[in-house]
N, C-alpha and C positions, 0 to 999 in steps of 0.2 A: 615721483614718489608712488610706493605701490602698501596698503596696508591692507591686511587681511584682520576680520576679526571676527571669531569662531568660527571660521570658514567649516566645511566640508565638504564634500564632492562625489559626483562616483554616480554609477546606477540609482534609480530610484529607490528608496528605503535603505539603501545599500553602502554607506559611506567607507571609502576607501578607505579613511583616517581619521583617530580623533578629531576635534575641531583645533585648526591651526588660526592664533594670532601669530602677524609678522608685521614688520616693518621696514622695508627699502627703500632708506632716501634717494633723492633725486641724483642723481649722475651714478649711483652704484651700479656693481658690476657683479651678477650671482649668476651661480651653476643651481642648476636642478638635477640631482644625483638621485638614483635607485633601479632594483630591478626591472626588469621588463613587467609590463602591465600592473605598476605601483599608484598608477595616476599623474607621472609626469606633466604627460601631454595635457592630459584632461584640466590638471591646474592652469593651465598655461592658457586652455579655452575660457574657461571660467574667469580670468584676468581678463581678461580681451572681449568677455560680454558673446560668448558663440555658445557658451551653455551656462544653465540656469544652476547654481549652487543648490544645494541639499536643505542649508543652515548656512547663519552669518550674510557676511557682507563683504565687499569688495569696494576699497574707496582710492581711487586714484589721481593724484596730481595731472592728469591733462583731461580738461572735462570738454576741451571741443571735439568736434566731429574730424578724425584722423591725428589724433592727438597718439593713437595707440597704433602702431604697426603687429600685426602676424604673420611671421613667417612659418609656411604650411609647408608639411611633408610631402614629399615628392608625388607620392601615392595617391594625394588628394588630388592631382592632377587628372584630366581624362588627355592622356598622351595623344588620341586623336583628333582633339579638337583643331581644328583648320585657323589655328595663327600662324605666327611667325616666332621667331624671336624678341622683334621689335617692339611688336605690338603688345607679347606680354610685359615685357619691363616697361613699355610706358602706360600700364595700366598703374605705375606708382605714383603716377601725377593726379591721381584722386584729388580734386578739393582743391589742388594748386593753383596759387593768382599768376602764375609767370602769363607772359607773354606766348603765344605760339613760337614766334622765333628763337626766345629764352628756352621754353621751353624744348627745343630741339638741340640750342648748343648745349643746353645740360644732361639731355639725353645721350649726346656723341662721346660726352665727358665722362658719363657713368661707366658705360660703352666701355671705354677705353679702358677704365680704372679695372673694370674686371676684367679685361682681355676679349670682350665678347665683337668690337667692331667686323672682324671677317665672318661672323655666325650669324648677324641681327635680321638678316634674311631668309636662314634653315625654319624649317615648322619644325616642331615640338617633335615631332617623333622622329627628326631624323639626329636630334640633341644625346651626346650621351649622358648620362647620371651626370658625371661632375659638371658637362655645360651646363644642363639644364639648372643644376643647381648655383650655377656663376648666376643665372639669367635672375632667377628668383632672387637670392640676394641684391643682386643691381636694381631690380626693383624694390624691393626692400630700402636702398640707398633714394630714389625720387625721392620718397617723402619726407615729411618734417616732423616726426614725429616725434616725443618728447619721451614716450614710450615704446622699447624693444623685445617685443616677444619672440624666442628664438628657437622654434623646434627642432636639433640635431640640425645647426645650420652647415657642420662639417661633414654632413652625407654625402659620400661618394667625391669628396674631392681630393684629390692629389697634391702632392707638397706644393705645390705652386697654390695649388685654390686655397691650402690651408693659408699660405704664408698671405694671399690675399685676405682674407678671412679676418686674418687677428689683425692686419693693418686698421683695419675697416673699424674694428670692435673697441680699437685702443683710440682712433680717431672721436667716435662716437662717443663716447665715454670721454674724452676730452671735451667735447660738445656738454656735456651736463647730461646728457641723454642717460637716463634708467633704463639698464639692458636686463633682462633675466634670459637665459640660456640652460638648454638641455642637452646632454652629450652625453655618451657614451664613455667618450675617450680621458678617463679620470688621469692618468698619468697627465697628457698634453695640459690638461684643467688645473693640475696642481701643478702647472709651474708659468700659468698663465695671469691666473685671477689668487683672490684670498677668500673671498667666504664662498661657501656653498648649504644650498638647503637638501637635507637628506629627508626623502619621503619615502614612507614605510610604512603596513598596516597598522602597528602597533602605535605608530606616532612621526612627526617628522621631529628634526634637529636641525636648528640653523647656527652654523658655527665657522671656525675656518678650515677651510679642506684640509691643510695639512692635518689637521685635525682627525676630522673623521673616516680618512683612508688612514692613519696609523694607529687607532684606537678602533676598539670594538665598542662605540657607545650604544646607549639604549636609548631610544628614540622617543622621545617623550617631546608633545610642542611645546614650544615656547617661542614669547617673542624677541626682535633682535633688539 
């Protein structure tokens, strides 16, 4: 469960957006739709406790420690840092009680689910966009978490990683898992999911996509 209540966000004094209430029960599945530099991402930090809100409050259904996953844009990466493959995806075993042994057949598992086993030995810089970005997600997959934050997780991947991608998303959300996701790609998004929240300076709208890609609404917050 994810609830916003007068949220705000953005630069210091500065707020992106009216103050947004929301509400996302538990196992939903929402898009974060708008311009470039609307505050997508920034909401999604602010969910996840990486930045300090303006106004309001942020109240969410998993209060232990790795209760919340983020998945980070590519960019946040430093591409030279001397790992591996391996070593990045099992840095999703944060907090996990497995076994070392368990903990390895689930790592070859993850591995595999995203095509990554022939890679888990390249370092980062020799990964291209769409590996690097399998890698991330498989990490993203170690953990347990009840919550999914999703920043443009189809960056740079090809119809294979997509078609991994939404296996992964429909799995998850079978799990009861709260997914909130950011993209780009609105077409793919409305024929994927049903709601979507539109953020905008003037206001956000949380409604269902078909929705608001076939209407010009006026963005005013409200809750779901």
């Amino acid at each position: 469960m994810i609830r916003c209540e007068q949220l705000q966000w953005g630069a210091k004094a500065q707020p992106l957006t009216p103050p947004l209430d929301l509400h996302l029960p538990a196992g939903s599945l929402t898009a974060v739709i708008g311009s470039n530099g609307c505050g997508k991402s920034s909401l999604l930090k602010v969910i996840a406790g990486l930045q300090r809100p303006l106004r309001g409050r942020v109240r969410l259904g998993a209060t232990c420690l790795g209760g919340v996953a983020y998945l980070v844009q590519q960019q946040a990466l430093d591409r030279q840092f001397p790992i591996d493959l391996h070593r990045l995806v099992s840095a999703g075993f944060w907090r996990s009680p497995l076994s070392r042994r368990d903990r390895q057949t689930r790592l070859q598992q993850v591995l595999d689910d995203w095509r990554l086993l022939d890679l888990q030995r390249q370092p980062l810089q020799a990964l291209s966009g769409g590996e690097l970005q399998r890698a991330l997600l498989a990490r993203l997959s170690l953990t347990e978490a009840r919550i999914l934050l999703l920043d443009e997780p189809d960056a740079a991947l090809d119809e294979q990683g997509q078609a991994l991608l939404w296996q992964h998303i429909q799995r998850w959300q079978a799990e009861g898992r709260t997914q909130l996701l950011v993209s780009h790609d609105l077409a793919g998004l409305s024929q994927r999911l049903d709601d979507a929240l539109l953020v905008a300076p003037s206001g956000c709208v949380f409604a269902p996509i078909q929705q608001l890609l076939a209407q010009r609404v006026q963005p005013l917050s409200r809750a779901a």
